[in-house]
N, C-alpha and C positions, 0 to 999 in steps of 0.2 A: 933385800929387794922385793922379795913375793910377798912382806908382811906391808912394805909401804905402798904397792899396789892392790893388793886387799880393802886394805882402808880407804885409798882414794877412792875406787871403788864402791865402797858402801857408803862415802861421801858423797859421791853423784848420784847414788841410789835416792838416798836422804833427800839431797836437794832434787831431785827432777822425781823422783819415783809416783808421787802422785800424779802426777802430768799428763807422764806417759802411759798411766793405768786407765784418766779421766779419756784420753784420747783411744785408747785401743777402745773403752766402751761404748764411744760416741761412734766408732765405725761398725760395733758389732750386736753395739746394742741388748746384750746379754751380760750378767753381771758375772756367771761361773763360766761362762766362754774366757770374758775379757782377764779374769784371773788367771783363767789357764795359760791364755796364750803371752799373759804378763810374765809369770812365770819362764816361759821360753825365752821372752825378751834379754830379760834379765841373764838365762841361761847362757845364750848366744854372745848377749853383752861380755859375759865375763872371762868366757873362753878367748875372746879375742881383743880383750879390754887391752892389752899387751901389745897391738899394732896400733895404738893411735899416738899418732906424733902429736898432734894441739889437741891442747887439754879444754882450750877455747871452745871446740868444733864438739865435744861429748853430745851436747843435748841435741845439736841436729844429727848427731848419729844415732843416739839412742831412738831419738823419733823415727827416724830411717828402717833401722830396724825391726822396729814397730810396726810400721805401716808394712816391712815387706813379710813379717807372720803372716799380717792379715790376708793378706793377699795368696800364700802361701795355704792357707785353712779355706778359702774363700775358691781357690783351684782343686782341692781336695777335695772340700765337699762338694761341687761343683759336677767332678767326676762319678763319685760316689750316687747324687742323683741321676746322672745321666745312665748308669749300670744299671742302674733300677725302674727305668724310663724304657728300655731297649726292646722287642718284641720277643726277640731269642728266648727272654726268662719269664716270659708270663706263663701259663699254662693253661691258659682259656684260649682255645683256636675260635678265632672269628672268621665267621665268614658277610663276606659281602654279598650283597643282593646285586647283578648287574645290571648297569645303568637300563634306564627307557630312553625308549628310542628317540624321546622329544630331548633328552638333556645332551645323548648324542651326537644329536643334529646343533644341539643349543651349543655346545663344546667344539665342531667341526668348523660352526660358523663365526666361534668367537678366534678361533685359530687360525682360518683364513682372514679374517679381518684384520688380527693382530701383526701377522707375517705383508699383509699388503702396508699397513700404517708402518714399519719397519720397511718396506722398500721406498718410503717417498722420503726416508731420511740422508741427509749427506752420506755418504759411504764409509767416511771413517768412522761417526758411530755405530753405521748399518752393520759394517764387519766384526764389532764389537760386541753390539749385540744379541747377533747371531750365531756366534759362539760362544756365548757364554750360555743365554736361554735356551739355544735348538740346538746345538751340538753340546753342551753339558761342557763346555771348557773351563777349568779354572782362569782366576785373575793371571797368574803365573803361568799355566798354558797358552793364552792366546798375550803374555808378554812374548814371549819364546816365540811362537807361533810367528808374529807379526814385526820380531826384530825390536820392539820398540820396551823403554823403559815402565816399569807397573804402575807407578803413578799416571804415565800416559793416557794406559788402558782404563785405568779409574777416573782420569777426566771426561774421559770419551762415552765411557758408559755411563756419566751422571750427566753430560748435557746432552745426549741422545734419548734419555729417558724425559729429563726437561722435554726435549723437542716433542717426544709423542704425548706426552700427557696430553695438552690440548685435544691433538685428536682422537684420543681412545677417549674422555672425558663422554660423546655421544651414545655410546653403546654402554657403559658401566652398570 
């Protein structure tokens, strides 16, 4: 049984293997990445080449698998620069110069103008958007908050932003 799975195996290798090495590289663009991560593929592949019921479905699995490394290296590194991004690990302290008085006034004034263009809005977006921008709420906080479903709250806060764009468009 393990030798005639073996073989099929390196039969589908055979027949799709190019394919699926041309496509990892077309997503990453790198030639010793997409090796590497072809490698995995095929790793992944083979450990569980042993659950596939249609022998039909191989190559969209294989792709499958494929596109989900990528994805899987592409959250990795991902994290990896954002470690490296973080302020915690610099070691040069900056400091800031505090604002003048003119950008303060310029910043009080953009704030009260923004908070009054956000009261002339319907109220369901108003509540929206005022928990989300001036009270710092998540999407899922002011779902909870407001009783109502998150797609809700993401309709509400993209056509109440619609609604102000016009009139913030004056002062920009």
């Amino acid at each position: 049984m393990r030798d005639r799975m073996t073989n099929l195996f390196e039969d589908t290798v055979k027949e799709h293997g190019k394919a699926i090495f041309n496509y990892i590289f077309s997503l990453v663009k790198q030639k010793e990445l997409a090796e590497d991560l072809y490698q995995d593929v095929l790793i992944s592949a083979y450990m569980a080449f042993q659950t596939i019921k249609e022998p039909s479905r191989l190559k969209g699995w294989l792709f499958t698998i494929a596109r989900n490394k990528c994805r899987d290296y592409w959250r990795k590194e991902n994290k990896t620069k954002q470690f490296w991004k973080e302020e915690v690990y610099s070691y040069s302290a900056t400091v800031e110069a505090p604002p003048l008085p003119e950008e303060e006034v310029l910043h009080k004034y953009s704030s009260e103008k923004l908070t009054e263009s956000v009261m002339t809005l319907p109220e369901i977006y108003q509540s929206a958007l005022f928990l989300y921008y001036f009270q710092d709420l998540s999407l899922i906080e002011i779902s909870k908050r407001k009783n109502i479903p998150i797609s809700t709250v993401k309709t509400r806060m993209k056509r109440g932003k619609e609604h102000l764009r016009p009139k913030l468009q004056s002062f920009a």
